[in-house]
N, C-alpha and C positions, 0 to 999 in steps of 0.2 A: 602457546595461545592462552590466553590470560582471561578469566570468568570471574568477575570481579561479586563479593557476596551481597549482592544485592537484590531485594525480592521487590520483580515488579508486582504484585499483586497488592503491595499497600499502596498503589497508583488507584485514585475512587473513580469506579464508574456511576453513572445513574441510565435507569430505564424511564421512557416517555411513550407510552400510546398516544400522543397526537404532537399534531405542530403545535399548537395551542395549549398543552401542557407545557411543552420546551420552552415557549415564549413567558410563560410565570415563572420558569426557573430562577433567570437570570437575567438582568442588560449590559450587553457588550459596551464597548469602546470601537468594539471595531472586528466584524464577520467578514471571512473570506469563502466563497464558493468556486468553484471550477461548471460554469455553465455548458448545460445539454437538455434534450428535451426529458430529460425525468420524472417525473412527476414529484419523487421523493427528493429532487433537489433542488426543485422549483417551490415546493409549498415551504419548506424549511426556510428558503431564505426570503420571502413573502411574510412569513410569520412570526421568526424569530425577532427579539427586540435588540435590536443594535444603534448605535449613533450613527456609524458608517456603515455603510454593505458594499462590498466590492465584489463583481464579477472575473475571472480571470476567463478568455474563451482562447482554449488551447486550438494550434492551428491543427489538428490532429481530427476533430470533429467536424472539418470544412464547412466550419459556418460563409454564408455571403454575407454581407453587410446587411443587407434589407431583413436577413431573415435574425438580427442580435434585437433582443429588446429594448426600448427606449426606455431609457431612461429621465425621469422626469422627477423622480426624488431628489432633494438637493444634497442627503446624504447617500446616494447612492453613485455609482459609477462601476464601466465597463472598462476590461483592457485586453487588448486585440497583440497578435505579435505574428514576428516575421517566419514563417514557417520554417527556415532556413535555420533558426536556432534552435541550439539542444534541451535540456530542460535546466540545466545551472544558467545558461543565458536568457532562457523567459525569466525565469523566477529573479533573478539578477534587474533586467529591465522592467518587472512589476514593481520592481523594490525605485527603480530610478523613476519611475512615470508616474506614481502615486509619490512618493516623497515620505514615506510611512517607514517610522522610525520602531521598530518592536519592541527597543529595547525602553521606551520611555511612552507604553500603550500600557494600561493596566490591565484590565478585561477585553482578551482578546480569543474568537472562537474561528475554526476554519474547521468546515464542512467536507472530512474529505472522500463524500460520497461519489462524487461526478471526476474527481480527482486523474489524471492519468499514471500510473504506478511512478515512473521514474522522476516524475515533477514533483510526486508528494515525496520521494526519497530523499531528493536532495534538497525540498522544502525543510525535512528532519535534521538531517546534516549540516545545513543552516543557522538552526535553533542550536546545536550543540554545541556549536563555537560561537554566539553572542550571547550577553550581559541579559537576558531574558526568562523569568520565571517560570511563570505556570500559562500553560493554554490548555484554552477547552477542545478537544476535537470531536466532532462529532459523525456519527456513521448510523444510515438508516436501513433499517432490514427492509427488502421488497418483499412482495406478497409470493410472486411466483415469476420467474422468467420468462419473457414471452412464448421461446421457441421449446420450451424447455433443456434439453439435455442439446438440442439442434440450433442455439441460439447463437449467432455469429459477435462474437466482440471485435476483432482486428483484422485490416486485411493488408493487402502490401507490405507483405515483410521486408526488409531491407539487410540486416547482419543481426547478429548479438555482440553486445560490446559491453564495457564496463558503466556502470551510471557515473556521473561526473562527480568528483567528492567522493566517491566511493572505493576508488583502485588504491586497493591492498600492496604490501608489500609480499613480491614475488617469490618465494623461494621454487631454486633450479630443480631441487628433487621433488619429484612429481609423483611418485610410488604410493603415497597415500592420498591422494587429493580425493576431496565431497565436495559433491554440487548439491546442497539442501533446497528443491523445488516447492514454492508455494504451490501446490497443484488444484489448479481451478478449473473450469470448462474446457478452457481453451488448449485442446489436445496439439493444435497444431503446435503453438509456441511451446509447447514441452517438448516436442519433440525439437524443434528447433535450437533451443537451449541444451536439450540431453547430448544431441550431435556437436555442438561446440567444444564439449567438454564430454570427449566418448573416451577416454580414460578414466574420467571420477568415478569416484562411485555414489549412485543418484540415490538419495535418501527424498521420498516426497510426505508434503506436510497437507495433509488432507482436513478440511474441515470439519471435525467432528464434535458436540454435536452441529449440527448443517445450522441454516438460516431460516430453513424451513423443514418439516419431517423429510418430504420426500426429495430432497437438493443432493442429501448424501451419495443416494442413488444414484441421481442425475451424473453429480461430479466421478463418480466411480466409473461409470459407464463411457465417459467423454477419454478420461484420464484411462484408463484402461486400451484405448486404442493406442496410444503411445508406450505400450508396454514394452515392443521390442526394444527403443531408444533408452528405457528405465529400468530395465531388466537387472542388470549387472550380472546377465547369467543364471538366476535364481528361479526357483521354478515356481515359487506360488507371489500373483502378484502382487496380493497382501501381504509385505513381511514385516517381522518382528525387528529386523536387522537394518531394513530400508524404509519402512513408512512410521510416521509419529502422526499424533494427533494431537488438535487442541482445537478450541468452540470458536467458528467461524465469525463469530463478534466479538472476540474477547483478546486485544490486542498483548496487555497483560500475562494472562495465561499462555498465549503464543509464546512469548518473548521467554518465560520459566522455560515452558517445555523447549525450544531451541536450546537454551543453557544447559539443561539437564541433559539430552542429550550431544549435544560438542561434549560437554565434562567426561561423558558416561564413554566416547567413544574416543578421547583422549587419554586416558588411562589405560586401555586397550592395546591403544598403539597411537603416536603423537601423530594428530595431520599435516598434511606438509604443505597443501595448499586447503582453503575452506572456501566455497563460492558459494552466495545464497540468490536465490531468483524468486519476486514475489508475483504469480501468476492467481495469487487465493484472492479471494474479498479483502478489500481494504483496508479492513480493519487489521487481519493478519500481518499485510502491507507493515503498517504502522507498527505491528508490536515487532516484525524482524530488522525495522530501522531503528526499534527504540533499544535492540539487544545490541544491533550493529556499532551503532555511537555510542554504546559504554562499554562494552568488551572489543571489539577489532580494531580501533582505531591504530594504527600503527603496528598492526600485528598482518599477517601472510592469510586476510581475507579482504574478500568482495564484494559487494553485490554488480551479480551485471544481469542484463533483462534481450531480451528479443527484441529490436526495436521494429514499431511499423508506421506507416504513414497516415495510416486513417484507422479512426475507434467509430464504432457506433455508438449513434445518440442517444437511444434508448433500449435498454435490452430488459425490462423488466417491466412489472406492472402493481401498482398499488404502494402502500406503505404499513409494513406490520409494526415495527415497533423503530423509536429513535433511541439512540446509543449518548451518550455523553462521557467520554474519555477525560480525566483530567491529571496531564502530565507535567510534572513541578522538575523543569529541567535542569534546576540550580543542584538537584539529589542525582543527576548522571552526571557530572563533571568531577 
């Protein structure tokens, strides 16, 4: 398995307390959102300054039609799809239905706050094999979760499978295979993921520092119900051996810490399979696809995810700070 020496930390963030800071930063060519009712993903694409604004409304949020926003901007626009398709065939059919060429957009920014994990993965896996620069992505911290630590995101589970673009190449001996768990709220689909692969041994990546002071907690507490499925046997369920940390906005940092340890636990003993599952804040999402498409490609890993039928629309409340990711993908190839 091959850790190519590349530090994503010289990848620039910027910090925004308002929409309205975000919109002096910069003007797009062209902002992509994943619409819900958010608040934080509503004011961002209302405010930021773009030529074009595009909606994508995944069928996962069972929007009706009456309840999409109208659209009355002439550079803006909505794209609806058949719920029947996986996430490489929406993103496929956004790419057919807008006629949007990435590779010949200069300033282009995608929001991927409201995002569904597997659509923005293989959105990632996308960019890594076309002729396309730098985009801006951007991620907004919420104030506080509605329900807190009791806050539902998914429901209708269906299987775990592999995200599309993302199936590794197999190797038969199985003796050492890791399943590295983004571990966020959603205790169920840990647990769901941890039972697909109850041979690996589950290393989970916990946001630390949180989003907010007290989220750590929240997520520990959520994530601690699925200890039996995460265990590996071990008796404390903070281990030094099975859980990593890195700052729950900080795609960047993510993506190091993932590196450092695969290296750290390939030297050890070589993996024979590696599976990753992004269950954390999105921004984490984004830095294990951005390790993913420069180290795995062609190597004996994966990403695969729990998949379900329906997300909820809003699980959060307010806007603390906006994130601005700027990842120059011409330096991962």
């Amino acid at each position: 398995m091959n850790n190519k020496e590349f530090d994503f930390a010289f990848f620039y963030k910027s910090k925004y307390n308002t929409a309205d800071d975000l919109k002096q930063s910069k003007k797009y060519d062209l902002f992509l959102s994943a619409y819900n009712d958010s608040e934080r993903v509503k004011t961002v694409f209302t405010e930021i300054d773009s030529i074009l604004k595009h909606w994508i409304v995944f069928p996962q949020y069972l929007y009706e039609p009456s309840e999409l926003p109208t659209i009355v901007d002439s550079g803006e626009a909505l794209f609806t799809f058949d719920p029947a398709l996986n996430e490489g065939q929406i993103i496929r059919d956004y790419l057919k239905q807008s006629s949007i060429d990435f590779t010949n957009i200069k300033n282009i920014c995608i929001d991927i706050t409201g995002f569904i994990r597997p659509h923005l993965i293989f959105l990632i896996r996308y960019f890594s094999v076309i002729d396309v620069k730098s985009i801006d992505f951007i991620y907004t911290d919420p104030v506080k979760y509605i329900k807190k630590e009791q806050t539902d995101f998914s429901s209708e589970y269906t299987d775990v499978r592999q995200i599309d673009g993302c199936q590794g190449i197999h190797n038969p001996d199985t003796n050492n295979d890791y399943l590295i768990i983004g571990a966020g709220y959603d205790n169920l689909r840990i647990t769901d993921v941890s039972k697909s692969k109850a041979n690996s041994k589950k290393v989970q990546l916990f946001g630390f520092p949180s989003l907010q002071p007290d989220m750590y907690q929240e997520n520990i507490l959520k994530a601690y119900i699925s200890e039996e499925a995460t265990s590996n046997g071990r008796e404390s369920f903070i281990d030094p051996d099975s859980t990593i940390f890195a700052p729950a906005n900080d795609p960047f940092v993510t993506a190091n810490i993932i590196k450092q340890f695969v290296t750290k636990e390939n030297k050890r003993k070589a993996m024979t399979n590696l599976y990753f599952c992004p269950l954390s804040t999105k921004a984490q999402t984004l830095g294990m696809a951005l390790y993913f498409v420069t180290n795995c490609l062609e190597e004996n890993v994966s990403i695969i995810f729990p998949i379900c039928k329906q997300y909820s629309r809003e699980t959060t409340e307010g806007i603390a700070k906006i994130w601005k990711y700027t990842v120059d993908f011409s330096q991962l190839k």
